[in-house]
Structure formats: structure tokens, C-alpha cells
PyMOL Python script that loads the backbone (N, CA, C, O; Angstrom):
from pymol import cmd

cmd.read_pdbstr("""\
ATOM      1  N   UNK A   1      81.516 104.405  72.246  1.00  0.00           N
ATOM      2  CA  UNK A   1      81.613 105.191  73.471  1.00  0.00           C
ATOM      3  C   UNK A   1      80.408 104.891  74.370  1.00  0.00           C
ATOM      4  O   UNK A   1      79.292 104.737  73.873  1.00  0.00           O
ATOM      5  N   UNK A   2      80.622 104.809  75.683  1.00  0.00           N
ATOM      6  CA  UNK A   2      79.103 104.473  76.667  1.00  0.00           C
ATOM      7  C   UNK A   2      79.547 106.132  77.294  1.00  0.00           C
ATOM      8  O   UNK A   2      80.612 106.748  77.276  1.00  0.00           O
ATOM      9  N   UNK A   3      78.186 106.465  77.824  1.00  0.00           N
ATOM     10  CA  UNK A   3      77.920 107.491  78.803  1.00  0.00           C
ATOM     11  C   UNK A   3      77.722 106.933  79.906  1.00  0.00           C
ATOM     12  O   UNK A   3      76.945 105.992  80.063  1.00  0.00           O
ATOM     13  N   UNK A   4      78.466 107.501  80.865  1.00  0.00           N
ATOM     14  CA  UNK A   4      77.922 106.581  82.450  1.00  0.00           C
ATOM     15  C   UNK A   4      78.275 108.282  83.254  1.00  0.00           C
ATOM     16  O   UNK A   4      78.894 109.240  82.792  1.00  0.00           O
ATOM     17  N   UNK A   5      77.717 108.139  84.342  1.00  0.00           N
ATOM     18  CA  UNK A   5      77.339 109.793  84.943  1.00  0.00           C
ATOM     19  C   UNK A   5      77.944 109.117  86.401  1.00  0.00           C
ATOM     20  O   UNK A   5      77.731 107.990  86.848  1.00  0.00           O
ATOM     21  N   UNK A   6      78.669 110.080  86.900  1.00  0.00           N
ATOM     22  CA  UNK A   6      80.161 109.694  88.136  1.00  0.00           C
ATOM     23  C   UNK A   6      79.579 110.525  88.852  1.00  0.00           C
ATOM     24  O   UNK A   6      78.934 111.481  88.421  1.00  0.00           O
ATOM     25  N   UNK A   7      79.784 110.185  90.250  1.00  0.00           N
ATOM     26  CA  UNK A   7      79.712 111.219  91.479  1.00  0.00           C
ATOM     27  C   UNK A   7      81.154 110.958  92.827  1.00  0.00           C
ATOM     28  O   UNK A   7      81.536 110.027  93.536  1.00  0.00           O
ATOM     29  N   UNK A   8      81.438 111.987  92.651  1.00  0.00           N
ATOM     30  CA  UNK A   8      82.279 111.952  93.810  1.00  0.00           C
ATOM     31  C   UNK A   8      82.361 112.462  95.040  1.00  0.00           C
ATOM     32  O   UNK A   8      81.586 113.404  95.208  1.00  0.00           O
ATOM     33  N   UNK A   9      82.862 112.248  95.741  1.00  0.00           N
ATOM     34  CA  UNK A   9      83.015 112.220  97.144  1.00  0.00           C
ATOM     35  C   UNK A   9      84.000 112.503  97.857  1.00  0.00           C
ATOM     36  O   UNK A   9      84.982 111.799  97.620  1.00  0.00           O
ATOM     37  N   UNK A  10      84.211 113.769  99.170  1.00  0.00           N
ATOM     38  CA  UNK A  10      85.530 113.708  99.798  1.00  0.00           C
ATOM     39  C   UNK A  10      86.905 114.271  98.757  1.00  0.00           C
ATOM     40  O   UNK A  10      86.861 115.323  98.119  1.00  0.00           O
ATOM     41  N   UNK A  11      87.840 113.516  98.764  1.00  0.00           N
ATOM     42  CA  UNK A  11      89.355 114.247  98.661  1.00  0.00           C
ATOM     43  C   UNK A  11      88.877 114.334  97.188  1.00  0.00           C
ATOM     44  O   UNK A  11      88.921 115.461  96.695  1.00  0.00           O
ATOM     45  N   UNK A  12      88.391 113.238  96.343  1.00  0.00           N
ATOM     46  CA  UNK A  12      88.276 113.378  95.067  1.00  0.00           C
ATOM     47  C   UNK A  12      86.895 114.122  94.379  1.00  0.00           C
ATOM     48  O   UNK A  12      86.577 113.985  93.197  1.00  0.00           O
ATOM     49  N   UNK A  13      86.353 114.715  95.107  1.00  0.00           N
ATOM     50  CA  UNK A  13      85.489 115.817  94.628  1.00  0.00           C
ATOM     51  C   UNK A  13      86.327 117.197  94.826  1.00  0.00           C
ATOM     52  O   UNK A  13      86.291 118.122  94.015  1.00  0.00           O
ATOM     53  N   UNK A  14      87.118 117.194  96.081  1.00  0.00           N
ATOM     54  CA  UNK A  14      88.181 118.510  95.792  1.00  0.00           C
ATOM     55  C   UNK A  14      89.265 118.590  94.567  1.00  0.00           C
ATOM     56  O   UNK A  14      89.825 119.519  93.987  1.00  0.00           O
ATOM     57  N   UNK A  15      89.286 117.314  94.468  1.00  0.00           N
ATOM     58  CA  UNK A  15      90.659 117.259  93.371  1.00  0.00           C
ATOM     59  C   UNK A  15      90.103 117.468  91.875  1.00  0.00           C
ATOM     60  O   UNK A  15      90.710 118.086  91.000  1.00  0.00           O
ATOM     61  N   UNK A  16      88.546 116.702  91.691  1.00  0.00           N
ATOM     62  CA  UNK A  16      87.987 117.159  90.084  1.00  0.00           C
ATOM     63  C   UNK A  16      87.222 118.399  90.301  1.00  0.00           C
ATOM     64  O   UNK A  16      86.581 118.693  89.293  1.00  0.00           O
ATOM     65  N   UNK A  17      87.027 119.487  91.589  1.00  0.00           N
ATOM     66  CA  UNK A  17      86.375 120.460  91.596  1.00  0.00           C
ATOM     67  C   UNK A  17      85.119 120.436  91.070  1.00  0.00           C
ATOM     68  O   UNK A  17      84.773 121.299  90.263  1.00  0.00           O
ATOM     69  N   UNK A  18      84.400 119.572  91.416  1.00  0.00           N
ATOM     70  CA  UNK A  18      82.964 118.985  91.376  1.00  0.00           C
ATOM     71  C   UNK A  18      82.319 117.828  92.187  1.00  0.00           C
ATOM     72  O   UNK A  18      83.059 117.182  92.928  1.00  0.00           O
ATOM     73  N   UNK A  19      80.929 117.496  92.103  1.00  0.00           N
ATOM     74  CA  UNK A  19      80.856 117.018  92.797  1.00  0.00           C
ATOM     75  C   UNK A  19      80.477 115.475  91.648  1.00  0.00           C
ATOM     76  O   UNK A  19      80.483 114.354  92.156  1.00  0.00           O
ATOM     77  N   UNK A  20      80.260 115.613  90.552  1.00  0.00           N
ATOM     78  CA  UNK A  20      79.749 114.983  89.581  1.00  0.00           C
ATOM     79  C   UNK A  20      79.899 115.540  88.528  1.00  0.00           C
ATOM     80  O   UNK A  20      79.993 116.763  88.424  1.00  0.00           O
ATOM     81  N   UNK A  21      79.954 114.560  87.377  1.00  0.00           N
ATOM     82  CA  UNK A  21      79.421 114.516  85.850  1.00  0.00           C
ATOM     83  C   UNK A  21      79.289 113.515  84.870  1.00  0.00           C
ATOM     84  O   UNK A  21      79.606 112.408  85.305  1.00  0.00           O
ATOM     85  N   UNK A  22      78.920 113.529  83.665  1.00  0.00           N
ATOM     86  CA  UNK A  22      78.895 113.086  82.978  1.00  0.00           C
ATOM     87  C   UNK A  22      79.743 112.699  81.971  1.00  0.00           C
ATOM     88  O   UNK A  22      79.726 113.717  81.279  1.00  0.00           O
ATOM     89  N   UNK A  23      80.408 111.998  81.462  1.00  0.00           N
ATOM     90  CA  UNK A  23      81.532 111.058  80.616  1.00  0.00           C
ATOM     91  C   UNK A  23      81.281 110.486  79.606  1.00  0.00           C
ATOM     92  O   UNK A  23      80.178 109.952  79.721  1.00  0.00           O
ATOM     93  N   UNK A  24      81.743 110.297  78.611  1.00  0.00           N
ATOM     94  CA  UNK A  24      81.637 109.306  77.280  1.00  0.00           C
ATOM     95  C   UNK A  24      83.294 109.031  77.492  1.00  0.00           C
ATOM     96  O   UNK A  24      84.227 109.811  77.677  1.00  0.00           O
ATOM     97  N   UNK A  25      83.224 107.556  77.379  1.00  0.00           N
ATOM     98  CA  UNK A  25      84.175 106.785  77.825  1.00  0.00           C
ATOM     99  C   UNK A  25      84.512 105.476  76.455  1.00  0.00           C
ATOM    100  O   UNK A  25      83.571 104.972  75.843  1.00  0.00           O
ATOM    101  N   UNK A  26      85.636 105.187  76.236  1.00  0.00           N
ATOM    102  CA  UNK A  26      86.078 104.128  75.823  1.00  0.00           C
ATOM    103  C   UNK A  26      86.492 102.901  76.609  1.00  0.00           C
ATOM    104  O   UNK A  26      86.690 101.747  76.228  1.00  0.00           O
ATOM    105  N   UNK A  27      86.575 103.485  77.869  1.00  0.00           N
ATOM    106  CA  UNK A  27      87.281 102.595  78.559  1.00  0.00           C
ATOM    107  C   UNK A  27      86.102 101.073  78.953  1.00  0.00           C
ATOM    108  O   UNK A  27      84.934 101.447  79.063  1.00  0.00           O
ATOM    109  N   UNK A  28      86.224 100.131  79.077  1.00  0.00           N
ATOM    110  CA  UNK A  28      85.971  98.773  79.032  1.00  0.00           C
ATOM    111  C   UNK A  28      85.275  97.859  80.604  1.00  0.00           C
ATOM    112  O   UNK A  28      84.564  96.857  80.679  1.00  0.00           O
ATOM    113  N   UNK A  29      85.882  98.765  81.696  1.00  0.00           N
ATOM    114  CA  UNK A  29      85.962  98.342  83.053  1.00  0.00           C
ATOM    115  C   UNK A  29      86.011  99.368  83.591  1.00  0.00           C
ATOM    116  O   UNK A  29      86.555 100.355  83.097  1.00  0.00           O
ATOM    117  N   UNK A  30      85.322  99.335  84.974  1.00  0.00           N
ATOM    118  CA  UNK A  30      85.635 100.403  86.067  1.00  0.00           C
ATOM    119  C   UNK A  30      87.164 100.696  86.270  1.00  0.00           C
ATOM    120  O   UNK A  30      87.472 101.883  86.372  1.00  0.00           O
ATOM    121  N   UNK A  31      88.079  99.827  86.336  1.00  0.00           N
ATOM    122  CA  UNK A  31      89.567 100.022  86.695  1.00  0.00           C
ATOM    123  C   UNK A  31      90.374 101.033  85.598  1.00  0.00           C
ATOM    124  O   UNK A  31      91.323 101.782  85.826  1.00  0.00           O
ATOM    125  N   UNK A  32      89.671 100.791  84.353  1.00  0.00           N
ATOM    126  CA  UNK A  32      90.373 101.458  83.144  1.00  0.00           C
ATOM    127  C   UNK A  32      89.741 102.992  82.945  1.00  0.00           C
ATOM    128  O   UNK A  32      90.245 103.871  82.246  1.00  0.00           O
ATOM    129  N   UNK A  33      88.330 103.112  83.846  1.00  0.00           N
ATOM    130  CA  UNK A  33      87.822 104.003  83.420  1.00  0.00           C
ATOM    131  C   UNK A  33      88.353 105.164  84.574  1.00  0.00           C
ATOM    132  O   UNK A  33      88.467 106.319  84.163  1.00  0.00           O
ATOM    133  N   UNK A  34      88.649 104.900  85.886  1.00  0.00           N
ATOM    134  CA  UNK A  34      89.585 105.322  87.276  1.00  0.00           C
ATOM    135  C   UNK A  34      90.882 105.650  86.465  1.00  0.00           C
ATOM    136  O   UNK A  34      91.349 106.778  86.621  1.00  0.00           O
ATOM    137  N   UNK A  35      91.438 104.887  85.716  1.00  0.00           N
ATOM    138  CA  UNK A  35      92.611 105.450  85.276  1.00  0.00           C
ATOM    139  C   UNK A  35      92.960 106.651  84.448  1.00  0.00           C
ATOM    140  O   UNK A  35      93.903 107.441  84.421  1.00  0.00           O
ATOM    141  N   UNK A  36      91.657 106.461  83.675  1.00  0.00           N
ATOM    142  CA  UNK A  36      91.169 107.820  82.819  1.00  0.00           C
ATOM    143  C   UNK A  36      91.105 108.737  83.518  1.00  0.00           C
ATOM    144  O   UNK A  36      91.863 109.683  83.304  1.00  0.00           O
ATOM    145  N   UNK A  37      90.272 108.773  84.489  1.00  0.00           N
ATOM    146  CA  UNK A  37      89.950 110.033  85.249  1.00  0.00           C
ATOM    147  C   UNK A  37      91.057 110.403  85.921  1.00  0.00           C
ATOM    148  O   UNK A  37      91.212 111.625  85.914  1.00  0.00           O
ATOM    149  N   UNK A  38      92.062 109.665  86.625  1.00  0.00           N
ATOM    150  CA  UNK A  38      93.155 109.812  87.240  1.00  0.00           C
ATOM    151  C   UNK A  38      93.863 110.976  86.214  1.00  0.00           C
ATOM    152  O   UNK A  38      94.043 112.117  86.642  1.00  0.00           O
ATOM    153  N   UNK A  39      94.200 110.645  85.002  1.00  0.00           N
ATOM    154  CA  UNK A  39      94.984 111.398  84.226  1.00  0.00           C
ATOM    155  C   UNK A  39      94.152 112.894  83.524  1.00  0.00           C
ATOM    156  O   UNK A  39      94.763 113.815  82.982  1.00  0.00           O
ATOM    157  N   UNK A  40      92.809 112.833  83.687  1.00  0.00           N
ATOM    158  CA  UNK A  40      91.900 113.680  83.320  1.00  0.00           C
ATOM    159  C   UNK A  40      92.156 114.830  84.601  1.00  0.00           C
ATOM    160  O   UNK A  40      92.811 115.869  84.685  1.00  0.00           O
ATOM    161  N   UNK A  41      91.409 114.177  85.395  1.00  0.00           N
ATOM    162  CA  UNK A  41      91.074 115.266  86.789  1.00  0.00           C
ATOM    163  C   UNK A  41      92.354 115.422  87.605  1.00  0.00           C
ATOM    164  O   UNK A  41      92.265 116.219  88.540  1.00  0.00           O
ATOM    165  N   UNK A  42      93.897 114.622  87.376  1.00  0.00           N
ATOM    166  CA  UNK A  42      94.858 114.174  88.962  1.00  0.00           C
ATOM    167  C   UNK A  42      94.378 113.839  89.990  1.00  0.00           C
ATOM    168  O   UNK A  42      94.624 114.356  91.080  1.00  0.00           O
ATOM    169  N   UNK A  43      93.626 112.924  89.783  1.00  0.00           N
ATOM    170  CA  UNK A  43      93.497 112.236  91.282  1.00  0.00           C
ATOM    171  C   UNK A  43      94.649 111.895  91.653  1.00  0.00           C
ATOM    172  O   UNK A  43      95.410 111.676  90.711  1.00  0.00           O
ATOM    173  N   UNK A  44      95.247 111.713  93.060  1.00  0.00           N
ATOM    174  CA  UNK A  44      96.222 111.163  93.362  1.00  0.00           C
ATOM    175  C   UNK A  44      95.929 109.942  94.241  1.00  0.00           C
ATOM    176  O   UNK A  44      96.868 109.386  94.811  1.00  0.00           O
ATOM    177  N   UNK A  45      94.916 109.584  94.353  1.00  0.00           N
ATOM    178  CA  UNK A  45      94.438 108.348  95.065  1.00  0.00           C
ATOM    179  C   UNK A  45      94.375 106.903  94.198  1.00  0.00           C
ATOM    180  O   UNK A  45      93.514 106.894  93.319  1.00  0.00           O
ATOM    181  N   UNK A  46      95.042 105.898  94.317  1.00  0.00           N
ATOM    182  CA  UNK A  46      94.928 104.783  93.428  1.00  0.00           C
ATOM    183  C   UNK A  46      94.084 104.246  93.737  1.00  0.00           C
ATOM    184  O   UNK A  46      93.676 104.496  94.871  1.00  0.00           O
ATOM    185  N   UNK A  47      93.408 103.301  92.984  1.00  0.00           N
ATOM    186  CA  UNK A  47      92.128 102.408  93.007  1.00  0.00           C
ATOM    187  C   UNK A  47      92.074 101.543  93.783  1.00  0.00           C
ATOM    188  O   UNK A  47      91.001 100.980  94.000  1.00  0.00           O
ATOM    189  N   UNK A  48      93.303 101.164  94.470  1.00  0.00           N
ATOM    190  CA  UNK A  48      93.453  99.911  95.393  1.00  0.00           C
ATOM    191  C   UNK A  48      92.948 100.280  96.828  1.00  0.00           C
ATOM    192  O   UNK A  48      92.669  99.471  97.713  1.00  0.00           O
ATOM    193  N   UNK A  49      92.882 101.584  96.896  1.00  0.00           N
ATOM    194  CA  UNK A  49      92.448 102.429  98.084  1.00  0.00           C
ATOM    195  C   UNK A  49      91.372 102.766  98.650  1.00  0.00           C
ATOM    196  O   UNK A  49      91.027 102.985  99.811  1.00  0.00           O
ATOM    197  N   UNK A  50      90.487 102.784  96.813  1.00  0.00           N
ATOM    198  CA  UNK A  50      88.995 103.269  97.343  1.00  0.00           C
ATOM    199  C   UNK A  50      88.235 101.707  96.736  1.00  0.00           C
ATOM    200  O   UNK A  50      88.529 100.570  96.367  1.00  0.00           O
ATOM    201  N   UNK A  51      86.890 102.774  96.989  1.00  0.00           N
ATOM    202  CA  UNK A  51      85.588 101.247  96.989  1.00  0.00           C
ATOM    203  C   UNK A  51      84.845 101.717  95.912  1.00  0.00           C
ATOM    204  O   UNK A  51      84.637 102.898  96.193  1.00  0.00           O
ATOM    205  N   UNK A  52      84.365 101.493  94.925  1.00  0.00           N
ATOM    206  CA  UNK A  52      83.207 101.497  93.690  1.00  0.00           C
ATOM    207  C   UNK A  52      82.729 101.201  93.996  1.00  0.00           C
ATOM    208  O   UNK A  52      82.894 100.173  94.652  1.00  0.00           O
ATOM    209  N   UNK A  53      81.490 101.867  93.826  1.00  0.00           N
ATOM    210  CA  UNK A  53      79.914 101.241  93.545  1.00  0.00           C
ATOM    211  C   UNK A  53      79.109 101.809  92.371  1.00  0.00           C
ATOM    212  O   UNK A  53      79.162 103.017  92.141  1.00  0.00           O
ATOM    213  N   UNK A  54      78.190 100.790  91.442  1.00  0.00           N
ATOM    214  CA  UNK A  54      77.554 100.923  90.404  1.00  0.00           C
ATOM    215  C   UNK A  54      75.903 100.572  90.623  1.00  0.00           C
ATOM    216  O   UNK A  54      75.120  99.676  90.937  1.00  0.00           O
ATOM    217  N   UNK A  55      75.980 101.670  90.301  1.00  0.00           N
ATOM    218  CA  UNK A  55      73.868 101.587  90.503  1.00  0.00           C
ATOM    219  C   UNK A  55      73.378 101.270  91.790  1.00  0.00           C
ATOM    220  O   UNK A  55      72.344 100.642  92.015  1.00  0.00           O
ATOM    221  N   UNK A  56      74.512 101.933  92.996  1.00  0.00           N
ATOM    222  CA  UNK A  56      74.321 101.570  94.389  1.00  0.00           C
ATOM    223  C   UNK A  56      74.278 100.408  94.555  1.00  0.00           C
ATOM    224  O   UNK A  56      73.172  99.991  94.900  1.00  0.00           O
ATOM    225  N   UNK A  57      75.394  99.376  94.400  1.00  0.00           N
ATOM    226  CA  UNK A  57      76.194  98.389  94.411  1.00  0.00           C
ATOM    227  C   UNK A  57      77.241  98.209  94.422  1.00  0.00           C
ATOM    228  O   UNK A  57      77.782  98.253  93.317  1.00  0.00           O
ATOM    229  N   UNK A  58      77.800  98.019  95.187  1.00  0.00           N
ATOM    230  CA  UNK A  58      79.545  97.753  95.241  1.00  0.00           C
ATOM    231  C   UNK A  58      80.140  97.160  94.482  1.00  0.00           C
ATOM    232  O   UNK A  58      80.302  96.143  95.156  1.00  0.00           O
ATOM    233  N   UNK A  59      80.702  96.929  93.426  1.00  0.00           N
ATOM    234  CA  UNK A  59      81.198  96.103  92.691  1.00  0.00           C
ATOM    235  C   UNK A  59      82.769  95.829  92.496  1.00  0.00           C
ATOM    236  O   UNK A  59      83.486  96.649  93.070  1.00  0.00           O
ATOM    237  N   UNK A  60      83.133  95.264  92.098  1.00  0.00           N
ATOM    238  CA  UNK A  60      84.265  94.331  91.527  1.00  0.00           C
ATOM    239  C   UNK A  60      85.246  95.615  90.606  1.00  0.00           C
ATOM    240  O   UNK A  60      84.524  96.495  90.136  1.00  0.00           O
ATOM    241  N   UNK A  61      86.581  95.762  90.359  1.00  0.00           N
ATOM    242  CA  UNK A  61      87.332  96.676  89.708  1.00  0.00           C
ATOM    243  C   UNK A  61      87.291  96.292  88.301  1.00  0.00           C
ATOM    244  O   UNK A  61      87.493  97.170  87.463  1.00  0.00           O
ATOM    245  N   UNK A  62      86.982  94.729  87.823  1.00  0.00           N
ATOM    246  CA  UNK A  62      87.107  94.314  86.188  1.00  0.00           C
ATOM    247  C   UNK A  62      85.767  94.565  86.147  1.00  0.00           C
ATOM    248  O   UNK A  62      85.580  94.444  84.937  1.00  0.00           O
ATOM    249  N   UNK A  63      84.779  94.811  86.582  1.00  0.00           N
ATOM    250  CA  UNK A  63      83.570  94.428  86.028  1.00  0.00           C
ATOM    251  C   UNK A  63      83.384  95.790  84.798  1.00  0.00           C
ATOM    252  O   UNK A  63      83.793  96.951  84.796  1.00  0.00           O
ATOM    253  N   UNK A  64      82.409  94.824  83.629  1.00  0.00           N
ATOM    254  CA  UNK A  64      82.328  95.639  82.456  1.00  0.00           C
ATOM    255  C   UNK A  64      81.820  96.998  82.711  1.00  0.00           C
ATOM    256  O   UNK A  64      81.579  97.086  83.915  1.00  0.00           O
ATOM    257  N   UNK A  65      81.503  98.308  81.972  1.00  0.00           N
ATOM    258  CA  UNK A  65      80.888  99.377  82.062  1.00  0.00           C
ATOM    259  C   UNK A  65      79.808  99.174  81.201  1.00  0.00           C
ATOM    260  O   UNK A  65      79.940  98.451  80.214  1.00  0.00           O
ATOM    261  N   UNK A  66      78.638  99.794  81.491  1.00  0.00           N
ATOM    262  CA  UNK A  66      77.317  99.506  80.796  1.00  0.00           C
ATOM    263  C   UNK A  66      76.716 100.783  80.615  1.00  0.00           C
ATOM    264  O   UNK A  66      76.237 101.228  81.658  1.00  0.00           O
ATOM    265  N   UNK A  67      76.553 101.750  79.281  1.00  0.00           N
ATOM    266  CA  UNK A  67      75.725 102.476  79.172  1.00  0.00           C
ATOM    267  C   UNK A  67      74.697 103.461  80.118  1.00  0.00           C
ATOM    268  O   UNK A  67      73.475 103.309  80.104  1.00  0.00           O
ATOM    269  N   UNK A  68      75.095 104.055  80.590  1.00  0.00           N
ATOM    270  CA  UNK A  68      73.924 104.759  81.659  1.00  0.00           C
ATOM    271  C   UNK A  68      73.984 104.099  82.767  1.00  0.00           C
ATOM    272  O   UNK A  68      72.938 103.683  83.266  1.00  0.00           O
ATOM    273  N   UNK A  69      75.120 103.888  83.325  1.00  0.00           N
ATOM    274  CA  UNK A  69      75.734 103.084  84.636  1.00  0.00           C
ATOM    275  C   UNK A  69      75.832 104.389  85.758  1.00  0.00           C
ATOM    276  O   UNK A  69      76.864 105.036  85.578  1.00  0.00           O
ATOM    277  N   UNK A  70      75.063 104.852  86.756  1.00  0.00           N
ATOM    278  CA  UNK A  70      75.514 105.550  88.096  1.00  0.00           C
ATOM    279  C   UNK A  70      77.469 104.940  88.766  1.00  0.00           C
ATOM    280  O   UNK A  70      77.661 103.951  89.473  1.00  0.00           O
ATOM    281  N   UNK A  71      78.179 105.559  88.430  1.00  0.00           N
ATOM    282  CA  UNK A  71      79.108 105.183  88.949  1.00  0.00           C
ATOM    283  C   UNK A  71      79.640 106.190  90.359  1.00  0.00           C
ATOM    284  O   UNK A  71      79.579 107.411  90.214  1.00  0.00           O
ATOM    285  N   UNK A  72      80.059 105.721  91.454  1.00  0.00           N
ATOM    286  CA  UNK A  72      80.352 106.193  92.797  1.00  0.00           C
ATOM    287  C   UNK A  72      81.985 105.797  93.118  1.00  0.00           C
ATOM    288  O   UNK A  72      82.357 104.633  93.268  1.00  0.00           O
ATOM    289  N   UNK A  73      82.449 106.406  93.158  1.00  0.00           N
ATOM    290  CA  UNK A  73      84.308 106.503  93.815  1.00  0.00           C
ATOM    291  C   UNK A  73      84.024 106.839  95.278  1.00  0.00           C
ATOM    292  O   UNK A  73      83.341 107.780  95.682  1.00  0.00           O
ATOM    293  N   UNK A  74      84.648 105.934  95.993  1.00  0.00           N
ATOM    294  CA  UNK A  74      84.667 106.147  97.247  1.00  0.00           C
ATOM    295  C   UNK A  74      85.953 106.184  98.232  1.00  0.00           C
ATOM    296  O   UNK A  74      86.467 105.091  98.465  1.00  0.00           O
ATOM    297  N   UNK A  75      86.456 107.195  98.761  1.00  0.00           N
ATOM    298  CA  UNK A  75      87.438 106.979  98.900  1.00  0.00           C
ATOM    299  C   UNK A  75      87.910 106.980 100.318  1.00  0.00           C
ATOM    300  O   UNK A  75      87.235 107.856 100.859  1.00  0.00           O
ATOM    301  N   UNK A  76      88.876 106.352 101.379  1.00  0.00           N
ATOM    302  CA  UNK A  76      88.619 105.784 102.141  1.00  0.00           C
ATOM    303  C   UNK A  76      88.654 107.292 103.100  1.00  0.00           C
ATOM    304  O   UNK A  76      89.410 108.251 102.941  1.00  0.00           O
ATOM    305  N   UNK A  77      87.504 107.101 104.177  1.00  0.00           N
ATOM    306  CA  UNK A  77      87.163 107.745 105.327  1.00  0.00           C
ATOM    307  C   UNK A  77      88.163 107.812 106.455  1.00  0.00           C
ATOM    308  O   UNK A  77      88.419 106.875 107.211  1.00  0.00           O
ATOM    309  N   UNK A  78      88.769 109.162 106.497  1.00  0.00           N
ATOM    310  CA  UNK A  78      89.246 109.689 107.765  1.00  0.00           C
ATOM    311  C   UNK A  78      88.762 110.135 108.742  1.00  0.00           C
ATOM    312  O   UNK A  78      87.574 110.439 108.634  1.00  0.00           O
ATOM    313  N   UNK A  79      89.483 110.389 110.194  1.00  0.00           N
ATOM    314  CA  UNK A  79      88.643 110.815 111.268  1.00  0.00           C
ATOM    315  C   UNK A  79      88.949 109.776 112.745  1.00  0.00           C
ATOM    316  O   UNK A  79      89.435 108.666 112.963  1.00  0.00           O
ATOM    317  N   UNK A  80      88.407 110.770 113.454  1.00  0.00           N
ATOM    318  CA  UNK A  80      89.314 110.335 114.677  1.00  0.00           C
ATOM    319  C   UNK A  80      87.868 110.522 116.323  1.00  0.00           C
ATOM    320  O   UNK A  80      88.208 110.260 117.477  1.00  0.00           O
TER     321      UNK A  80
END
""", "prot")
cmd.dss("prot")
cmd.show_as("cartoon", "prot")
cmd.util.cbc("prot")
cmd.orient("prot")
């Protein structure tokens, strides 16, 4: 299991009723670990939609998960 500590933002901080936490995860990749949470919290936003970033870095949807990783869901900005 890795621990990596999530913060969210916008529609998907209303939807997990937080703004952050902490996780022990099996999952392998950012994409697998979004899917988790999807079925954990109902997000209804798919991954193809928003932007990741890790350790305030944008990264890639396969890239591995690493132990004590800052992970950020970003999801796309409305407004007029």
C-alpha cells in the first residue's frame, strides 16, 4: 500500500465533502487511483476532463504513484 495525501478543488471537493485527505492506495498510477476515488467519493467527472498534478507538477495519467506523493485533481474551470 503507498500513502499519498489528495487535495481537491471546485465540483470535486463538493462531491468528496472535503477539501483533502489522506489515502493508502493499491492502485499503481494516477488513472487507477481517480478511478478509486470515483467509486469511493462519486465523482462524476472522468479523468479525461481534468488535469493532475503531483508535487506541483502536472503530470501524465500512467505515471507511477510514489509513496508520500502531494496529489492535485483539477477540474476544468467555469465562468463567463
Amino acid at each position: 500500500m503507498i500513502l499519498v495525501h489528495l487535495q481537491y478543488y471546485a465540483q470535486l471537493r463538493e462531491q468528496a465533502g472535503m477539501s483533502g485527505e489522506q489515502v493508502n492506495t493499491a492502485a499503481s498510477s494516477l488513472r487507477e487511483l481517480y478511478e478509486e476515488l470515483r467509486l469511493r467519493r462519486g465523482f462524476s467527472l472522468a479523468a479525461e476532463v481534468l488535469k493532475v498534478a503531483v508535487n506541483a507538477q502536472f503530470s501524465a495519467w500512467d505515471r507511477p504513484l510514489r509513496d508520500g506523493d502531494t496529489i492535485v485533481f483539477i477540474p476544468p474551470v467555469a465562468g463567463g
